[in-house]
DOZA-47238 format. One record per residue: residue number from 1; residue in three letters; y, x, z of N, C-alpha, C, O in turn. Coordinates in nm, 3 decimals. Layout:
N
<drenti NUM; 'ALA'; <Y; X; Z>; <Y; X; Z>; <Y; X; Z>; <Y; X; Z>>
...
This chain:
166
<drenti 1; 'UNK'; <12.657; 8.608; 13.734>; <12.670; 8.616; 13.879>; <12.541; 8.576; 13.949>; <12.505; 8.631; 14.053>>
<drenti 2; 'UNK'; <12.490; 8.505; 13.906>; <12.353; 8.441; 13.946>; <12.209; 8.530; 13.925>; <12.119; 8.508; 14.006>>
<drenti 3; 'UNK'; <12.189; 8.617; 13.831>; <12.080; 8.667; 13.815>; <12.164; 8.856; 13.874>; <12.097; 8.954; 13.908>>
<drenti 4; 'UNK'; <12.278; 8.851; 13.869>; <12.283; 9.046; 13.844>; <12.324; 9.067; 13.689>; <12.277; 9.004; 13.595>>
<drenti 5; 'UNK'; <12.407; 9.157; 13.684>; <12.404; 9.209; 13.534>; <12.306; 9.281; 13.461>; <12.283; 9.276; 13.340>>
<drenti 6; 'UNK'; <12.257; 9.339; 13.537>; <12.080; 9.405; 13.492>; <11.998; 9.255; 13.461>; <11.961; 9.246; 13.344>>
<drenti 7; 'UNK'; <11.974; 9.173; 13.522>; <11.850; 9.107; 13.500>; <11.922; 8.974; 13.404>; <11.865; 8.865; 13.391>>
<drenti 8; 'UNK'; <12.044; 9.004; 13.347>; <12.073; 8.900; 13.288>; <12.072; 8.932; 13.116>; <12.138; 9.029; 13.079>>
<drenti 9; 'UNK'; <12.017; 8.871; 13.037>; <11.993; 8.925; 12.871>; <12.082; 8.836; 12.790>; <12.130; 8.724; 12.807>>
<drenti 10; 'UNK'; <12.085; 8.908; 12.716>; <12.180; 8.851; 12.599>; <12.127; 8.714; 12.575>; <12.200; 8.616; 12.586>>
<drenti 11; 'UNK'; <11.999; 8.707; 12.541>; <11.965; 8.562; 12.535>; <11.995; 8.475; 12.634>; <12.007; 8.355; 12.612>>
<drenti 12; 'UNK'; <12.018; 8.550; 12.800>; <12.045; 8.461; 12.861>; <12.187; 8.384; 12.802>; <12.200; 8.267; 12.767>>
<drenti 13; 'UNK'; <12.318; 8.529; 12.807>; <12.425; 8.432; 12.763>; <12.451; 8.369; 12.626>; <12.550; 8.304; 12.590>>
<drenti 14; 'UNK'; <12.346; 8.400; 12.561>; <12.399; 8.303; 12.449>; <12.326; 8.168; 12.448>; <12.352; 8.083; 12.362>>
<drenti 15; 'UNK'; <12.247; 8.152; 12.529>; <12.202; 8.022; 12.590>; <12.251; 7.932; 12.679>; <12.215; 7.815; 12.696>>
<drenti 16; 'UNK'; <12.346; 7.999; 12.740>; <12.422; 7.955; 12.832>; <12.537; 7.917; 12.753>; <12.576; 7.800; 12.757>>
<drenti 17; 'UNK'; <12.611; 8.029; 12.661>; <12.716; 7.969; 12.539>; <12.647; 7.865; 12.446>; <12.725; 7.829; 12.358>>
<drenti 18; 'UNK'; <12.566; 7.826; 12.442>; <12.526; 7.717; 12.310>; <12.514; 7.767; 12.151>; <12.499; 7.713; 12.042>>
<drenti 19; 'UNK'; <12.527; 7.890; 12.197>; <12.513; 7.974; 12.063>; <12.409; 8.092; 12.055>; <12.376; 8.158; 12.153>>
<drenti 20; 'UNK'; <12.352; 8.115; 11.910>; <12.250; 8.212; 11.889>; <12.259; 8.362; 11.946>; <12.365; 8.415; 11.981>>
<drenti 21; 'UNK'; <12.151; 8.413; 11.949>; <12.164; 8.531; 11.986>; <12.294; 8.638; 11.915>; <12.386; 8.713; 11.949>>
<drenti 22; 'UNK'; <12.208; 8.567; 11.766>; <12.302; 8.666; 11.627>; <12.421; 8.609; 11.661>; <12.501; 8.702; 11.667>>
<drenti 23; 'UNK'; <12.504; 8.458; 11.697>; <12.585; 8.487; 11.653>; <12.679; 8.538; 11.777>; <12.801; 8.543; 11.761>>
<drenti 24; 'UNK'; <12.610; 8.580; 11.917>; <12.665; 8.632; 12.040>; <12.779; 8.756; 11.948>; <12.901; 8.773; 11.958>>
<drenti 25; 'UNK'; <12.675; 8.825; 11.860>; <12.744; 8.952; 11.819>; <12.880; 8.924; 11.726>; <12.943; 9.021; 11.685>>
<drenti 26; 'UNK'; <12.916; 8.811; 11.698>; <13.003; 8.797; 11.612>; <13.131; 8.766; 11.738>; <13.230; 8.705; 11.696>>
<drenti 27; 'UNK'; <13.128; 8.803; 11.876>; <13.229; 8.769; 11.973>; <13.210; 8.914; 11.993>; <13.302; 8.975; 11.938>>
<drenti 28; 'UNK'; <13.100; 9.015; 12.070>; <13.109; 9.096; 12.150>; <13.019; 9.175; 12.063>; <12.948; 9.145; 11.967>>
<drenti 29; 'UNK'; <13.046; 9.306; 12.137>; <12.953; 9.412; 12.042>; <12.822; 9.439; 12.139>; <12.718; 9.482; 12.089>>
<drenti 30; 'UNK'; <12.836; 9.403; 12.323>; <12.741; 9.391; 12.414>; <12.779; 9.327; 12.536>; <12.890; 9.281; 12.565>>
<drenti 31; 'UNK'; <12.657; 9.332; 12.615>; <12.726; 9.224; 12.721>; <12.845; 9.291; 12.814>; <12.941; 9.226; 12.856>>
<drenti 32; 'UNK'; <12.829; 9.396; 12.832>; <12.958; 9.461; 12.911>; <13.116; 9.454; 12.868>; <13.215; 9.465; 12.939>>
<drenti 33; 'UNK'; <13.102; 9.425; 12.693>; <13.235; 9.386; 12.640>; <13.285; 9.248; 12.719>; <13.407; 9.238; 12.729>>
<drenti 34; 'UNK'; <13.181; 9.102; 12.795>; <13.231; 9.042; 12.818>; <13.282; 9.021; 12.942>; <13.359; 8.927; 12.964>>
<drenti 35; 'UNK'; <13.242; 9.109; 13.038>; <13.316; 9.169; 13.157>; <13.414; 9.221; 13.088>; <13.494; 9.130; 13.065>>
<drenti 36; 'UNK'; <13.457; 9.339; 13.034>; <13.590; 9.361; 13.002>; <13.661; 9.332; 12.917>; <13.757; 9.398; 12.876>>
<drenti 37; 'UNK'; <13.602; 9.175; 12.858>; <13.722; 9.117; 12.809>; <13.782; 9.098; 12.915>; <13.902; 9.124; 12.901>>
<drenti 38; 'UNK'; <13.755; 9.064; 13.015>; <13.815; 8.939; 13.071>; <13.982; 9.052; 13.176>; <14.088; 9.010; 13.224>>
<drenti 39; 'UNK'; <13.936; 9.164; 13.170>; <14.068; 9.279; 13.161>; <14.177; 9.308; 13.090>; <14.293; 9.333; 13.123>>
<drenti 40; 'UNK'; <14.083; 9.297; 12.911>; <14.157; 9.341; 12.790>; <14.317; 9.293; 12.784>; <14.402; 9.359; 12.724>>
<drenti 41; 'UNK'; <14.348; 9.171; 12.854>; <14.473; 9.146; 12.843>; <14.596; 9.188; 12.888>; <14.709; 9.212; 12.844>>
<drenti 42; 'UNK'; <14.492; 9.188; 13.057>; <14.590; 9.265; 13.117>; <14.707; 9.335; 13.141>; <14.793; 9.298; 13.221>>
<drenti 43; 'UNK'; <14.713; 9.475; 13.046>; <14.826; 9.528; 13.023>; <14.953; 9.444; 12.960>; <15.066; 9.430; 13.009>>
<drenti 44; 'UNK'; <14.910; 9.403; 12.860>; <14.961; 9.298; 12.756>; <15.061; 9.206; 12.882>; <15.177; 9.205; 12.921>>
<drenti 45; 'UNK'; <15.012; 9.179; 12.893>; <15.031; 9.037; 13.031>; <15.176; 9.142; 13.118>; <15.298; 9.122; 13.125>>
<drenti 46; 'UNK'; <15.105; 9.230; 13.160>; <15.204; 9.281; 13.265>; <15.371; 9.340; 13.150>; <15.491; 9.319; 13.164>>
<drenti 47; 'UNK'; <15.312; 9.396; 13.074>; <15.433; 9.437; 12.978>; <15.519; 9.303; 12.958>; <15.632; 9.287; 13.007>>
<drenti 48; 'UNK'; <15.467; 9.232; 12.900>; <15.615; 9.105; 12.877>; <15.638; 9.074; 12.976>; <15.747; 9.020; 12.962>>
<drenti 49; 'UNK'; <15.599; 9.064; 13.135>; <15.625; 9.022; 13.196>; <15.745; 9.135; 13.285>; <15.818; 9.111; 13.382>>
<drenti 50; 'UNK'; <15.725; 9.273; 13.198>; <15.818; 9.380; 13.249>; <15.924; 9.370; 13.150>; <16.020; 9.443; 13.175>>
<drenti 51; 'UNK'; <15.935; 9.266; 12.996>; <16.021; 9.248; 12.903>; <16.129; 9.171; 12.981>; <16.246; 9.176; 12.941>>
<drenti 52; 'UNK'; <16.090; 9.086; 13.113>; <16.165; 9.002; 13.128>; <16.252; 9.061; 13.245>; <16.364; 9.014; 13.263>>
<drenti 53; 'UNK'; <16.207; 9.155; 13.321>; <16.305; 9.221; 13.417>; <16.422; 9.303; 13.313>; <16.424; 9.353; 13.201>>
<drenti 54; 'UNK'; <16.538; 9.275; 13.454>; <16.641; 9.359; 13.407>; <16.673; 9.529; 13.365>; <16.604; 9.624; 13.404>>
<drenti 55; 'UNK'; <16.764; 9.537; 13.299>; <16.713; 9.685; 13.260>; <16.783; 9.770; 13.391>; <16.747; 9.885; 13.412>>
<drenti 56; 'UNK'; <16.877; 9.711; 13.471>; <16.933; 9.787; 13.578>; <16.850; 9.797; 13.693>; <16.877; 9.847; 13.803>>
<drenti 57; 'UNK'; <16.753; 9.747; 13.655>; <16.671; 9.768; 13.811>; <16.588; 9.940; 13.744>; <16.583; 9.988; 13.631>>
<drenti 58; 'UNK'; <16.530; 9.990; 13.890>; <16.463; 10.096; 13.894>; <16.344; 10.039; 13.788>; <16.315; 9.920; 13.787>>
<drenti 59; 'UNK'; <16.270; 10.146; 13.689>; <16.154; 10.112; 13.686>; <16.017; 10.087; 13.783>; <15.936; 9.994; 13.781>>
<drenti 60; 'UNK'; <16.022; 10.188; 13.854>; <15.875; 10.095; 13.943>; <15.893; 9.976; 14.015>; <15.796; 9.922; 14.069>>
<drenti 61; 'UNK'; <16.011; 9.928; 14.021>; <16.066; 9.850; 14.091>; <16.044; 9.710; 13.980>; <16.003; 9.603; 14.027>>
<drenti 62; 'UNK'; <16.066; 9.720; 13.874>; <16.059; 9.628; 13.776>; <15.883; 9.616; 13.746>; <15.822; 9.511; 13.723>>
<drenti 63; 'UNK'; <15.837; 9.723; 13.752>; <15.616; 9.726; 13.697>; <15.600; 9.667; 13.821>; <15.491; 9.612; 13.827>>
<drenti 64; 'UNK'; <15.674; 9.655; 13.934>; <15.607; 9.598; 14.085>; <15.620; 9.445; 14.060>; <15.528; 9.363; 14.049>>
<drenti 65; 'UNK'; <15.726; 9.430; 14.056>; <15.761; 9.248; 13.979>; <15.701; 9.230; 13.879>; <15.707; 9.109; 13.858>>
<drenti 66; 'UNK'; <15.630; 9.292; 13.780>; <15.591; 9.218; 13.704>; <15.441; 9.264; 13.724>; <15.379; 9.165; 13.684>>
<drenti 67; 'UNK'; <15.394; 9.310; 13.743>; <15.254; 9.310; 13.857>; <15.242; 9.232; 13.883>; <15.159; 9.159; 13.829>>
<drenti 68; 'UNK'; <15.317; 9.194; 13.984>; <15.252; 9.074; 14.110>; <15.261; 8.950; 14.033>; <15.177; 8.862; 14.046>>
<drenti 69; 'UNK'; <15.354; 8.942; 13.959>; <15.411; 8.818; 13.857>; <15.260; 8.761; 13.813>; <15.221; 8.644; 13.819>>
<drenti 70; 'UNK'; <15.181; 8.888; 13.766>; <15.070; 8.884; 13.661>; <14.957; 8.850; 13.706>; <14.872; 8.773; 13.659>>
<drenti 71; 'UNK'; <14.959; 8.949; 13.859>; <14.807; 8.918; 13.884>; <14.843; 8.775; 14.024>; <14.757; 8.731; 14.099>>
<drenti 72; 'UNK'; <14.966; 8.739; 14.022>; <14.933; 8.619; 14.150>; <14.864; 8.519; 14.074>; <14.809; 8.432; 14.141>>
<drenti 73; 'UNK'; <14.849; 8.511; 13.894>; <14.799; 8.414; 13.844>; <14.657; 8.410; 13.819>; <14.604; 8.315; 13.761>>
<drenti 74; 'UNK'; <14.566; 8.555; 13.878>; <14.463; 8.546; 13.858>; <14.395; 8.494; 14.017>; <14.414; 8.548; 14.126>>
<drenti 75; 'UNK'; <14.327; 8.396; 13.993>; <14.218; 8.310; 14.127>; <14.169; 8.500; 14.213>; <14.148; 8.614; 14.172>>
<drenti 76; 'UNK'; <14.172; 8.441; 14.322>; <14.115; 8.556; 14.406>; <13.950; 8.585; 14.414>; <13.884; 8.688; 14.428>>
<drenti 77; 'UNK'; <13.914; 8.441; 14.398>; <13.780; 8.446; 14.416>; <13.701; 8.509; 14.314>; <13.603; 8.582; 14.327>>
<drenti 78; 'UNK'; <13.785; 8.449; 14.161>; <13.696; 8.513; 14.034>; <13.744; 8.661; 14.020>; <13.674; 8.744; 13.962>>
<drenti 79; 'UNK'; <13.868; 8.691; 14.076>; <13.848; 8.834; 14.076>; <13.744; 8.902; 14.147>; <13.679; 8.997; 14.103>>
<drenti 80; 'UNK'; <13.731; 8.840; 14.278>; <13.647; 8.953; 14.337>; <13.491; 8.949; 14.278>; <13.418; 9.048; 14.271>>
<drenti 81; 'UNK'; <13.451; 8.801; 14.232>; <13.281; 8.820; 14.173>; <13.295; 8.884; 14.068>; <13.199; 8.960; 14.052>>
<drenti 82; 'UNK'; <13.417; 8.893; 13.939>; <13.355; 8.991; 13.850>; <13.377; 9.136; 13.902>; <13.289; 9.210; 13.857>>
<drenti 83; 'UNK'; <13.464; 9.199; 13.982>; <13.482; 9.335; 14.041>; <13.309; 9.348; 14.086>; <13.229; 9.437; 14.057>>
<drenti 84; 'UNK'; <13.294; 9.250; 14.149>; <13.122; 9.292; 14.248>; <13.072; 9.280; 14.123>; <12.964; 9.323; 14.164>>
<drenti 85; 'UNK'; <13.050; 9.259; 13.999>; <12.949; 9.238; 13.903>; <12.949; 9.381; 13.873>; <12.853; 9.459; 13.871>>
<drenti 86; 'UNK'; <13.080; 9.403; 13.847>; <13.124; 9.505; 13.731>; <13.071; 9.673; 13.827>; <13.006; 9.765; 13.778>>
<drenti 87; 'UNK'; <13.127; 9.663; 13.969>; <13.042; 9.766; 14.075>; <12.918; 9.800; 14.052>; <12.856; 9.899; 14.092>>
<drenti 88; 'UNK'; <12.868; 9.666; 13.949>; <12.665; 9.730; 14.008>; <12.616; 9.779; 13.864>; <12.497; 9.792; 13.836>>
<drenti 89; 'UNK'; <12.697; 9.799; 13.794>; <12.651; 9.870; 13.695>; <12.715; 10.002; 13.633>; <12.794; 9.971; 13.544>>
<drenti 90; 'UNK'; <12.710; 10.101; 13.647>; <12.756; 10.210; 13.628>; <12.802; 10.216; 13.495>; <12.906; 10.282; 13.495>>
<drenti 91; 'UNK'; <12.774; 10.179; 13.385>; <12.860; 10.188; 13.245>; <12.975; 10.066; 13.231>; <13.070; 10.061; 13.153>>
<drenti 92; 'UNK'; <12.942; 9.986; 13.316>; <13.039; 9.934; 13.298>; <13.174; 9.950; 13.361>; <13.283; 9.933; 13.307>>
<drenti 93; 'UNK'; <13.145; 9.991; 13.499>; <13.257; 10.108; 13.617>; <13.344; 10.214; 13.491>; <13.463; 10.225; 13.464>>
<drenti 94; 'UNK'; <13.232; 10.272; 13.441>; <13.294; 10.371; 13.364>; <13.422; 10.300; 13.231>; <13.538; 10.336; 13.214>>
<drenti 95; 'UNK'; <13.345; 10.197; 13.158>; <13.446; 10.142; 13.063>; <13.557; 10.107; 13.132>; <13.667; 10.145; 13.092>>
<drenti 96; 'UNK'; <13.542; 10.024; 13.250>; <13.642; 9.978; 13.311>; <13.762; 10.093; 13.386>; <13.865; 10.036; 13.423>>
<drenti 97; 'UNK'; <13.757; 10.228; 13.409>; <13.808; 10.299; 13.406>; <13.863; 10.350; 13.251>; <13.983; 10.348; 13.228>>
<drenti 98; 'UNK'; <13.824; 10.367; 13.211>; <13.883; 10.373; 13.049>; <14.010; 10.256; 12.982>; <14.107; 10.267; 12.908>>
<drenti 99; 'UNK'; <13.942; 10.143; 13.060>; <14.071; 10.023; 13.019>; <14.143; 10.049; 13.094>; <14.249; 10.059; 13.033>>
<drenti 100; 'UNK'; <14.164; 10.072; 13.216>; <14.241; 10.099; 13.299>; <14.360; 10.226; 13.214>; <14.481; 10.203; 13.200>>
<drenti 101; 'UNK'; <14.319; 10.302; 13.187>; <14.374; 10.437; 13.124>; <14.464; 10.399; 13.007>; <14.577; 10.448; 12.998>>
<drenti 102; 'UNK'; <14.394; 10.274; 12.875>; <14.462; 10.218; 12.790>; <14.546; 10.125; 12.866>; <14.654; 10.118; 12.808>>
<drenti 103; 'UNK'; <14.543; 10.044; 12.979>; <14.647; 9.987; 13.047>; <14.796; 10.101; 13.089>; <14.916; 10.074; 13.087>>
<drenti 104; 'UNK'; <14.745; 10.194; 13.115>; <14.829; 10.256; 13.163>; <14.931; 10.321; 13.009>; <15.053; 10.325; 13.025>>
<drenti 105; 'UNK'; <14.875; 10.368; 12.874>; <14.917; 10.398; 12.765>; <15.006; 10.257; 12.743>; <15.121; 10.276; 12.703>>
<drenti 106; 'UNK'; <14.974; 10.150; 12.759>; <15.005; 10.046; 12.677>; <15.138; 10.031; 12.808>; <15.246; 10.064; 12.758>>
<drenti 107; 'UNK'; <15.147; 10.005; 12.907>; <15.263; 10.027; 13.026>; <15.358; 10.114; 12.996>; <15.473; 10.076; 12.969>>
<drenti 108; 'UNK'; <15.325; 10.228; 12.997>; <15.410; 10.352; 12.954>; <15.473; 10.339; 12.838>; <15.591; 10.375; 12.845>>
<drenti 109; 'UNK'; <15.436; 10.300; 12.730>; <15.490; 10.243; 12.625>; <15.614; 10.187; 12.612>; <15.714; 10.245; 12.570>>
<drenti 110; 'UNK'; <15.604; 10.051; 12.656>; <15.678; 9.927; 12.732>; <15.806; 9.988; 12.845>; <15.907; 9.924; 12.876>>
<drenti 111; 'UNK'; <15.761; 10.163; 12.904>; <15.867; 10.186; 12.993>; <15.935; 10.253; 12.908>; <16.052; 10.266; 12.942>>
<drenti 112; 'UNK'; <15.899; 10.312; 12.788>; <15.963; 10.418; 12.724>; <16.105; 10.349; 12.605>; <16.210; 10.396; 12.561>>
<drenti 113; 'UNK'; <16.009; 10.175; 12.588>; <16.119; 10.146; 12.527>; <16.232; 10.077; 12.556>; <16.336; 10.065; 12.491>>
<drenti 114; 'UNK'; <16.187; 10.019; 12.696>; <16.315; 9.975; 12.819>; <16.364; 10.039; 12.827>; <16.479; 10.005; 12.799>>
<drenti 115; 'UNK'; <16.355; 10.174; 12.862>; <16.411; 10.293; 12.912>; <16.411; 10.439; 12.855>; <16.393; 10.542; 12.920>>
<drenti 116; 'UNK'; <16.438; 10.428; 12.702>; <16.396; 10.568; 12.608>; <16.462; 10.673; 12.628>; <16.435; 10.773; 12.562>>
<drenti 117; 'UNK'; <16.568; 10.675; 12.726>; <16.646; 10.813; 12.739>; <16.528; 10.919; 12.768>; <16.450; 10.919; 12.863>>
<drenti 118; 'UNK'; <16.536; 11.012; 12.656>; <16.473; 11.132; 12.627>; <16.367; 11.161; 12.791>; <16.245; 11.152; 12.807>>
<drenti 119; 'UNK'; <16.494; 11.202; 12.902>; <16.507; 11.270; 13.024>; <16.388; 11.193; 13.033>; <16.290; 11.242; 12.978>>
<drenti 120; 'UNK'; <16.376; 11.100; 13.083>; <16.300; 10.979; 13.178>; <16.144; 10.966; 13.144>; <16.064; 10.895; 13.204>>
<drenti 121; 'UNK'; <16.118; 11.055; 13.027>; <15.955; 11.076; 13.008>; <15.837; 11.064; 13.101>; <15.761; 10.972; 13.131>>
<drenti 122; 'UNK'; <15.847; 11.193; 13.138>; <15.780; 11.231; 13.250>; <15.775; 11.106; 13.360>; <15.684; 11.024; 13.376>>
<drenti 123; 'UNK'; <15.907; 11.116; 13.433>; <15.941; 10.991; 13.500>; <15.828; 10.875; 13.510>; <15.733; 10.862; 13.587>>
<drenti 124; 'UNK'; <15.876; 10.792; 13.399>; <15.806; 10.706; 13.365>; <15.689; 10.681; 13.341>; <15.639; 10.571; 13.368>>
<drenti 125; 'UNK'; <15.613; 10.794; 13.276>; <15.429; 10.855; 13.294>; <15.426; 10.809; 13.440>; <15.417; 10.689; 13.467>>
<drenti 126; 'UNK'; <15.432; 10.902; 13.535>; <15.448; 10.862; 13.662>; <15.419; 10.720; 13.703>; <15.311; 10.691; 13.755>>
<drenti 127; 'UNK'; <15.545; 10.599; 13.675>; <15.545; 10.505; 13.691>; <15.456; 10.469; 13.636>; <15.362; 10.517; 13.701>>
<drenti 128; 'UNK'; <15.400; 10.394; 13.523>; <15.292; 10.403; 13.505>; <15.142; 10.415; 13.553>; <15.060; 10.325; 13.572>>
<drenti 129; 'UNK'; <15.132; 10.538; 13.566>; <14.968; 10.616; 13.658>; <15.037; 10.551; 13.772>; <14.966; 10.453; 13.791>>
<drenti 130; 'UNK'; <15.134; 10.546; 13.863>; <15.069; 10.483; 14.015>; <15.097; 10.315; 13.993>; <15.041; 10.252; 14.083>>
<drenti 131; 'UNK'; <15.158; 10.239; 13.910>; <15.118; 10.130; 13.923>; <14.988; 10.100; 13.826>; <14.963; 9.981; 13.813>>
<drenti 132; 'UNK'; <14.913; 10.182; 13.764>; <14.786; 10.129; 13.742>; <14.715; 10.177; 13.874>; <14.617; 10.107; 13.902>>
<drenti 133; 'UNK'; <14.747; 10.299; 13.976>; <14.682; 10.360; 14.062>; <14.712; 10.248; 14.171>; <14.621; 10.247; 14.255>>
<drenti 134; 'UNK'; <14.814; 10.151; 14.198>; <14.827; 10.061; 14.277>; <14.713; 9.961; 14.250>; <14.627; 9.926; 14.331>>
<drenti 135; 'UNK'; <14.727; 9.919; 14.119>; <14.607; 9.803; 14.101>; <14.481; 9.823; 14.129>; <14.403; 9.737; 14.168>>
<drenti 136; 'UNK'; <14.455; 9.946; 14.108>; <14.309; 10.029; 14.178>; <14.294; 10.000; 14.302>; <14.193; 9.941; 14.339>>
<drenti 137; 'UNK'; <14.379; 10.033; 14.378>; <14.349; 10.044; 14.527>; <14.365; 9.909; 14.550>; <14.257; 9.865; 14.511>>
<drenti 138; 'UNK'; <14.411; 9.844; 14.576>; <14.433; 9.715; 14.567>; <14.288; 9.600; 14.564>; <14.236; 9.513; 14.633>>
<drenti 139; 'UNK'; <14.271; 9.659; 14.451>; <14.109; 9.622; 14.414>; <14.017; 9.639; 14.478>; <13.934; 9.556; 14.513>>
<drenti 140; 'UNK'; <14.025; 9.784; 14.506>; <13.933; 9.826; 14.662>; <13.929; 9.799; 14.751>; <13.824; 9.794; 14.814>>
<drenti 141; 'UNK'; <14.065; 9.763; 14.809>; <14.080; 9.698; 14.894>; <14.044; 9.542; 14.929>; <14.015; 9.494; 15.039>>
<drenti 142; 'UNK'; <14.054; 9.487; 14.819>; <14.010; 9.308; 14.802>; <13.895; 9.293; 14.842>; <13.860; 9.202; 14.917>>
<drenti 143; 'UNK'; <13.776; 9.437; 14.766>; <13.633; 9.428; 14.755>; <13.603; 9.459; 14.928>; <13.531; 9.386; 14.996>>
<drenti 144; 'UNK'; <13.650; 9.538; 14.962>; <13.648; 9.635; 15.070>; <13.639; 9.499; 15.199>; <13.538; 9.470; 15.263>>
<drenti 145; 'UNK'; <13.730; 9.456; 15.206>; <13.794; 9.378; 15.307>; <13.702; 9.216; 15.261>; <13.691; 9.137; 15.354>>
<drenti 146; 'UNK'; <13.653; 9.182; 15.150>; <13.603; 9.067; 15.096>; <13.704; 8.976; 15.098>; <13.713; 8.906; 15.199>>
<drenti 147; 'UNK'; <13.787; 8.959; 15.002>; <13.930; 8.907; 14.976>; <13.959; 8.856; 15.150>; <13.993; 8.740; 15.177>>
<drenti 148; 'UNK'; <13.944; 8.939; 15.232>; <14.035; 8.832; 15.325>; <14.189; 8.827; 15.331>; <14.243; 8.736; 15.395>>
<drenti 149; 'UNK'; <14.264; 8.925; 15.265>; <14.403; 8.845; 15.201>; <14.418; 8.891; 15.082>; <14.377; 8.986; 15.016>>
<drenti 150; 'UNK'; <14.488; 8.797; 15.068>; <14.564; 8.797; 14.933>; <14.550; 8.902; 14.799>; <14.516; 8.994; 14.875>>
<drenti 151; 'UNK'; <14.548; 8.938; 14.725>; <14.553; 9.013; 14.625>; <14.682; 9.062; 14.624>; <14.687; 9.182; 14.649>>
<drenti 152; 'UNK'; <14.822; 8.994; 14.596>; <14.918; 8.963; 14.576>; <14.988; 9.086; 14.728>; <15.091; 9.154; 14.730>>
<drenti 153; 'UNK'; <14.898; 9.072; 14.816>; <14.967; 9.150; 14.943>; <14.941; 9.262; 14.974>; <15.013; 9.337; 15.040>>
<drenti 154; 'UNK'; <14.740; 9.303; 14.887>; <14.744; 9.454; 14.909>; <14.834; 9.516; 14.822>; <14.909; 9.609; 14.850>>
<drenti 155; 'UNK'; <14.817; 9.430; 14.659>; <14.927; 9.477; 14.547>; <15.094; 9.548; 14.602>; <15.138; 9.658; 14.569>>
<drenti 156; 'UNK'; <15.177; 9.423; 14.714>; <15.293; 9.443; 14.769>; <15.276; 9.561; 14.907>; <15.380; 9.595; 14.963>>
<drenti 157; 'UNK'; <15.216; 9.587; 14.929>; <15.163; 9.730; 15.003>; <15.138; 9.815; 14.961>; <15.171; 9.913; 15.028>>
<drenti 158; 'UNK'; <15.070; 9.842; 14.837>; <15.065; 9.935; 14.791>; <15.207; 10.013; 14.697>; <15.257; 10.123; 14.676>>
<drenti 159; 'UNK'; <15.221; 9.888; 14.667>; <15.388; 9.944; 14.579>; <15.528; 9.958; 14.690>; <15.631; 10.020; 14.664>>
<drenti 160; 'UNK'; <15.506; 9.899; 14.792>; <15.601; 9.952; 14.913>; <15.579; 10.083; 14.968>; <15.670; 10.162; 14.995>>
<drenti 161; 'UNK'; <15.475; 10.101; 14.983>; <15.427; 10.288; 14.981>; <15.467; 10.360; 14.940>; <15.503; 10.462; 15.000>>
<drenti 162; 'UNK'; <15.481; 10.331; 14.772>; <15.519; 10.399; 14.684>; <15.705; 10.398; 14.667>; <15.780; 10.488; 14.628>>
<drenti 163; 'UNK'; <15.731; 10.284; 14.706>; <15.878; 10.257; 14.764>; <15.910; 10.308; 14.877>; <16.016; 10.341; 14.929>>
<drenti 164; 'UNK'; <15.808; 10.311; 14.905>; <15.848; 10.379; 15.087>; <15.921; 10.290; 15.163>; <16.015; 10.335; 15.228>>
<drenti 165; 'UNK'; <15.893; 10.158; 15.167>; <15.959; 10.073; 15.216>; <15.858; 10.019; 15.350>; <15.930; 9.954; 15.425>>
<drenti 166; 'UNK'; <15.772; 10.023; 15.382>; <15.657; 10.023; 15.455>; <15.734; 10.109; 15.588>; <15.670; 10.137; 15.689>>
């Protein structure tokens, strides 16, 4: 955060970790892996947290609760400095769209086996792509606005939209 992701070198962070250059590589394969670790869970996170809703509720209705469940636990502030990190470098925008995409495989998953009736495929794809498409905007919105509210409230706006409850 302090130098830019361009002007910051591997030696910087493994100097900053207390550890060698060589053995940086035995965590990450480059420095952009450690911006998106800090994503990688993500999906993970939101799925058990969609294990724990009921099966009679609607699905988007259940990925909305366990959304907000997930991300009210992430600090607002460290979201928005790694989003601004992750903005100023174009390969890393790009990976981070890609996790986004395995978030959305790994969601869909999780809806298919709550909810495997054949019919509900499609459906559920759906659900899926707009609550990863919620967390997007959302995001934009945080950056956009410079967290002046909540995470937790563009998140509940954006999925009331989609509820049409707005």
């Amino acid at each position: 955060l302090e130098k830019g992701y361009d002007a910051t070198t591997l030696d910087d962070i493994a100097a900053e970790a207390g550890i060698s250059r060589r053995n940086f590589f035995h965590y990450f394969k480059s420095k952009d892996e450690i911006l998106l670790s800090l994503l990688s869970g993500m999906g993970d996170m939101i799925v058990d947290a969609l294990r724990d809703r009921p099966s009679d509720q609607r699905p988007l209705e259940a990925v909305r609760d366990a959304v907000l469940k997930v991300c009210a636990m992430i600090p607002a502030d460290e979201m928005i400095a790694i989003d601004e990190l992750m903005r100023t470098n174009p390969v890393v925008q790009a990976r981070k769209q890609a996790s986004m995409i395995e978030h959305e495989a790994t969601l869909y998953a999780a809806l298919r086996e709550k909810w495997p009736a054949p019919d509900q495929a499609v459906r559920l794809r759906m659900v899926a792509m707009m609550a990863l498409g919620a967390i997007r905007l959302a995001t934009d919105a945080l950056h956009r606005e410079g967290g002046k509210r909540p995470f937790t409230d563009l998140l509940a706006e954006n999925f009331a939209a989609l509820l049409d409850e707005i």
